[in-house]
C-alpha positions in Angstrom: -5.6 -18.7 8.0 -8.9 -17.4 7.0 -8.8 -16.2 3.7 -10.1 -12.6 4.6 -7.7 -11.6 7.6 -4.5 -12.7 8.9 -3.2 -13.0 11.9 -0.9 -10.4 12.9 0.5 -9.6 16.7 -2.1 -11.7 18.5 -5.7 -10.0 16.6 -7.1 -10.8 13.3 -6.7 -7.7 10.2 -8.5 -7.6 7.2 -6.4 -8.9 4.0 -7.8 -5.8 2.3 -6.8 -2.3 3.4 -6.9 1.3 3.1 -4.2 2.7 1.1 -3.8 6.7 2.1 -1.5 8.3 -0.4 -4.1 9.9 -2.4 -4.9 11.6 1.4 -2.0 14.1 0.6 -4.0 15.6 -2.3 -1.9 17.4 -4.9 1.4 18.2 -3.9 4.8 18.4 -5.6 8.5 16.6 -4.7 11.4 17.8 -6.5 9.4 20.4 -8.6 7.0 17.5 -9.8 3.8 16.5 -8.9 3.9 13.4 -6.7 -0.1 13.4 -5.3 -3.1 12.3 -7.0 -4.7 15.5 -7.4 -7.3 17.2 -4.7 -9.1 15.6 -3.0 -12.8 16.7 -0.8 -11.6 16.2 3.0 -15.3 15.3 4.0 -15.4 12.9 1.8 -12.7 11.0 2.4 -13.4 10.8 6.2 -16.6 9.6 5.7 -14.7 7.1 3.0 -12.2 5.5 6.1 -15.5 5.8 8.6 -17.0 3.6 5.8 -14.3 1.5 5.6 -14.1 1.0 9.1 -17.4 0.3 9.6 -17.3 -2.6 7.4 -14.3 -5.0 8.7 -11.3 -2.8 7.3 -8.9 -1.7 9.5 -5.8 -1.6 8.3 -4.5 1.6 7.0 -1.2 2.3 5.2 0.4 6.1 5.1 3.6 7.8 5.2 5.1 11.0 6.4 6.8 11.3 2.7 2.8 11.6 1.3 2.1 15.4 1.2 4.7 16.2 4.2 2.3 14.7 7.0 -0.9 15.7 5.5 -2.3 12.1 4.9 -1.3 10.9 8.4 -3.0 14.4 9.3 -6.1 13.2 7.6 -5.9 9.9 8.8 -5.7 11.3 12.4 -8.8 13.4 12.1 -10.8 10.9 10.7 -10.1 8.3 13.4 -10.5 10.9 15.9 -14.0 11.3 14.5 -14.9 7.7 14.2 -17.5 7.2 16.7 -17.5 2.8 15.6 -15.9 0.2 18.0 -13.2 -0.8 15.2 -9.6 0.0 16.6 -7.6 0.1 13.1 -3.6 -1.0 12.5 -1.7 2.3 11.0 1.3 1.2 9.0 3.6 4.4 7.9 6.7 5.3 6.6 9.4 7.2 7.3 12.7 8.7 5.2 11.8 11.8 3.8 12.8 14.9 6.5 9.6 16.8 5.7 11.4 20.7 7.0 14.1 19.6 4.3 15.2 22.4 1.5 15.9 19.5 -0.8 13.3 16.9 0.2 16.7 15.0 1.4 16.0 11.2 3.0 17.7 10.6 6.2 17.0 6.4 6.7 19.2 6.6 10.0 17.9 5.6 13.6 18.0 8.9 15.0 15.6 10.2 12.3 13.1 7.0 12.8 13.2 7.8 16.5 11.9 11.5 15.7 9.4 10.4 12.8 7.7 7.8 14.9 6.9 11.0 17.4 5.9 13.0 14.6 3.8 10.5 13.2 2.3 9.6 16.7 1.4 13.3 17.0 0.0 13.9 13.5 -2.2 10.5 13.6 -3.4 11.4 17.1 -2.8 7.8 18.5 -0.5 6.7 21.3 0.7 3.7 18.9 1.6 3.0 15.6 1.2 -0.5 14.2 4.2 -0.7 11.4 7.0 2.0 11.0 8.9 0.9 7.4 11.7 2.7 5.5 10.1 4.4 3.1 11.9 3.4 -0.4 15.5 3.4 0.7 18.0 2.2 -2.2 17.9 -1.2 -3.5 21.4 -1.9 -2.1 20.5 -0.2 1.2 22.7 -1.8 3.7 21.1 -3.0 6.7 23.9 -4.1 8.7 25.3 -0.5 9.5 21.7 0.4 10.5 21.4 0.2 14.4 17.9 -1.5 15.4 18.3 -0.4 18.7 16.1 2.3 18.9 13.5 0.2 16.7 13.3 -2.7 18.7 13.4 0.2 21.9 9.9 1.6 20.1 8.8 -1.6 19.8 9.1 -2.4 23.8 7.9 1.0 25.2 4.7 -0.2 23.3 4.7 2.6 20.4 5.2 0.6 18.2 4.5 -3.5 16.9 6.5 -3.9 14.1 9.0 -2.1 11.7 10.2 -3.2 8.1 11.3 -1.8 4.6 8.8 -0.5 1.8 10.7 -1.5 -1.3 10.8 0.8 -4.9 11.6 -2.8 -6.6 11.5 -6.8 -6.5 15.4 -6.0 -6.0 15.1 -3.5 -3.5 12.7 -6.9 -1.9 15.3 -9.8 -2.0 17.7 -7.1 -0.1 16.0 -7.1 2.8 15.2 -10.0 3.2 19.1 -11.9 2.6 19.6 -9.3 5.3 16.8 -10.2 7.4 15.8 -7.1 8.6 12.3 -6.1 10.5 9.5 -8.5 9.8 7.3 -6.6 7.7 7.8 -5.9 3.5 5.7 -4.0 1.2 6.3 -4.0 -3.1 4.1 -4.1 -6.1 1.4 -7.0 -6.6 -1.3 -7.0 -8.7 -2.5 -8.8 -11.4 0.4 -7.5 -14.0 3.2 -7.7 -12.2 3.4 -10.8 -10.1 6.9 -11.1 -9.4 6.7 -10.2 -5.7 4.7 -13.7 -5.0 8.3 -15.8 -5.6 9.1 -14.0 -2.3 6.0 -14.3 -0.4 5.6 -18.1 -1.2 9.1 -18.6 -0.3 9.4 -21.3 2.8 12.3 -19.2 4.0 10.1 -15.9 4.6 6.8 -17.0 4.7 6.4 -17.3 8.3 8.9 -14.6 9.0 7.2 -11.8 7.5 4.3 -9.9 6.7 4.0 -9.0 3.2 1.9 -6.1 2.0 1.0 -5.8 -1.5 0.7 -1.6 -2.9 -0.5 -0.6 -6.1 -3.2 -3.8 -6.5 -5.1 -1.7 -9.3 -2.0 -0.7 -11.0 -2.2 3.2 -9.8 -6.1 3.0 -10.8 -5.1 1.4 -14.8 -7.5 -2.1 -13.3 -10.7 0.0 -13.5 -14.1 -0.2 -16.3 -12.7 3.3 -17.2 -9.6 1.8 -18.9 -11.6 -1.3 -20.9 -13.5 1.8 -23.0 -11.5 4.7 -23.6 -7.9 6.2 -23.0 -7.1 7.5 -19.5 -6.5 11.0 -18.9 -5.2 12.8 -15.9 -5.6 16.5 -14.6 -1.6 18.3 -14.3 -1.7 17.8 -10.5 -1.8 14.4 -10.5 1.5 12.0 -10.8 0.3 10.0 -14.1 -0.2 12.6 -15.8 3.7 12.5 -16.2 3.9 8.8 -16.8 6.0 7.5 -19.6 4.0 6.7 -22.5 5.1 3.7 -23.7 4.7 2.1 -20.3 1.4 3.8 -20.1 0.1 2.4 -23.3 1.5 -1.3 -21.8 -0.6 -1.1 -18.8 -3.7 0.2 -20.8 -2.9 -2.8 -23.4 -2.9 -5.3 -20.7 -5.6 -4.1 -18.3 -7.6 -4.6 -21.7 -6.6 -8.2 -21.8 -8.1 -8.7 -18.6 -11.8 -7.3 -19.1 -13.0 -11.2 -18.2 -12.6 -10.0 -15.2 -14.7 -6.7 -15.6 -17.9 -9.9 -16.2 -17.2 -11.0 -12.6 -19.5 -9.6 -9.7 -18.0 -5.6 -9.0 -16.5 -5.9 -12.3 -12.8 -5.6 -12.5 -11.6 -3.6 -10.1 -13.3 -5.4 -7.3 -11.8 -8.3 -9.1 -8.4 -7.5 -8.8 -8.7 -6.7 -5.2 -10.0 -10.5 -4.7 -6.9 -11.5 -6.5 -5.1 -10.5 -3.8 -7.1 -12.3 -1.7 -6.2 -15.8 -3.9 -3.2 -16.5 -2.1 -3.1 -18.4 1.2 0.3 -16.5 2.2 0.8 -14.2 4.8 -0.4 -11.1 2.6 -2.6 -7.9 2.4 -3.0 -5.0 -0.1 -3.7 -1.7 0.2 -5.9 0.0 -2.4 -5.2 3.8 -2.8 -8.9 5.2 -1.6 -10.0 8.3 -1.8 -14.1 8.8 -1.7 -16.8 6.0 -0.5 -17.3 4.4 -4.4 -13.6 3.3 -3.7 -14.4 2.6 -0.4 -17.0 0.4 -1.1 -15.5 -1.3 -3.8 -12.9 -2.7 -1.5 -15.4 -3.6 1.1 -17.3 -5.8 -1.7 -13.7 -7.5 -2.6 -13.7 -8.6 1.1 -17.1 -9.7 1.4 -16.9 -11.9 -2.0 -13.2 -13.5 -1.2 -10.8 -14.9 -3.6 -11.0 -15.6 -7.0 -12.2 -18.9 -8.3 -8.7 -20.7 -9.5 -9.6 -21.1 -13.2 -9.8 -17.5 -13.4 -6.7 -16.7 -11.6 -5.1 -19.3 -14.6 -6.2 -17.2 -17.0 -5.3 -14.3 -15.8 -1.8 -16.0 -15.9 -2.0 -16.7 -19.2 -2.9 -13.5 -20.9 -1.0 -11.6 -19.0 2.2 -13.8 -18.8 5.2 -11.3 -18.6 5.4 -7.6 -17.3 6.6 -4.9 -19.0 10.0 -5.3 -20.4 11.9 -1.7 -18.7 10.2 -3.5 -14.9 12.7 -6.6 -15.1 
């Protein structure tokens, strides 16, 4: 497998993708703030036309991310692209968007009507990857009829479905009950617990794994190795715990070898993703054409050397104790 793409229904995809969260801009769930504050529509079109240009072409949303606005923003930007790149969406479906409580509805019959919404808001006749979006970590699979999935997946509208997973738990559900062929958890380079799955000779082949939150919700970046991160109101960390806060900044901190690395350390982290020879991509959240670029140099550079991947091992051997 070449160590910048992998092989996935009969084309090559770039390892590295575009993560599309921060697309929603600020917005709130449940009377809290669940975006990553506002963001300059202009730019971030010409951020996924940059991307695009340059060999990445997989992009990961989610009707759940601002009610449909990133997949909106996702849609108008590809409509736009004038380039020859044809890009795999994955999105998500779980939340019902017209709900008074923001209630999740994981059943068939609501998959069957997200996929059309999504196909409408992302202006595209197909969707690469429809995933549960976060369903509990004892979800049970077996009462879930894959009917109409494997139905989307003939009429052509879609390629694959699978499970986005809130935990390394919510991970080793799906797959003792074998549903879909497509996961996505945490990976990065301080919490490394998803990789005993992806290595695994019983799923390896089975699945595609995507990796979310490579640069730790934006902790992996120069900004963290010099002074303590803040964050407007509108944006979702600004409500993070402390303690686990202060964890992340601590070991972020014991990574700045990484920062002495070509792109410094947040192009570095996105090559550790690329370090693996497993059936794997990640998805950086991007938001403006500096992020974009930074993932483009990631690609370009390739994976890590293996003494550095060793020490990132080493000083940052466990994650944070309320994660296990």
């Amino acid at each position: 497998m070449p160590q910048d793409h992998l092989s996935f229904h009969n084309r090559q995809i770039s390892r590295i993708g575009f993560g599309c969260w921060q697309l929603a801009g600020a917005y709130e769930l449940n009377g809290r703030q669940n975006g990553y504050g506002a963001i300059d529509n202009d730019e971030a079109i010409r951020a996924i036309h940059m991307a695009l240009d340059n060999g990445i072409d997989f992009f990961d949303t989610a009707i759940g991310y601002g009610f449909g606005r990133s997949e909106t923003v996702l849609g108008n930007a590809l409509k736009s692209y004038q380039g020859s790149t044809q890009p795999v969406i994955c999105t998500k479906y779980g939340l019902v968007p017209d709900s008074d409580k923001n209630e999740e509805d994981f059943s068939a019959s609501n998959f069957t009507k997200s996929v059309e919404g999504s196909l409408q808001r992302l202006q595209t006749d197909t969707i690469g990857i429809m995933l549960l979006h976060n369903p509990p970590d004892d979800f049970d699979f077996s009462t879930l009829d894959i009917a109409p999935f494997e139905k989307m997946v003939g009429h052509g509208k879609l390629l694959a479905y699978g499970v986005s997973c809130r935990t390394q738990k919510g991970v080793a559900n799906v797959l003792r009950h074998g549903f879909g062929s497509i996961v996505e958890a945490v990976y990065n380079p301080l919490d490394r617990r998803y990789e005993q799955f992806f290595s695994d000779p019983l799923y390896k082949d089975r699945y595609t794994f995507i990796c979310r939150v490579p640069l730790a919700s934006g902790f992996i970046s120069p900004r963290t190795l010099t002074a303590a991160l803040s964050f407007p109101e509108n944006d979702i960390r600004y409500s993070l715990n402390p303690e686990q806060a202060e964890w992340v900044t601590s070991s972020v901190k014991k990574l700045s070898f990484l920062n002495e690395l070509e792109g410094g350390i947040t192009v570095s982290a996105l090559r550790f993703q690329l370090s693996n020879p497993y059936n794997t991509l990640t998805i950086p959240g991007i938001k403006n054409t500096k992020q974009a670029a930074d993932a483009v140099t990631a690609l370009r550079l390739g994976p890590l050397p293996a003494d550095v991947i060793d020490r990132i091992s080493a000083a940052v051997p466990e994650v944070f104790y309320k994660w296990k």
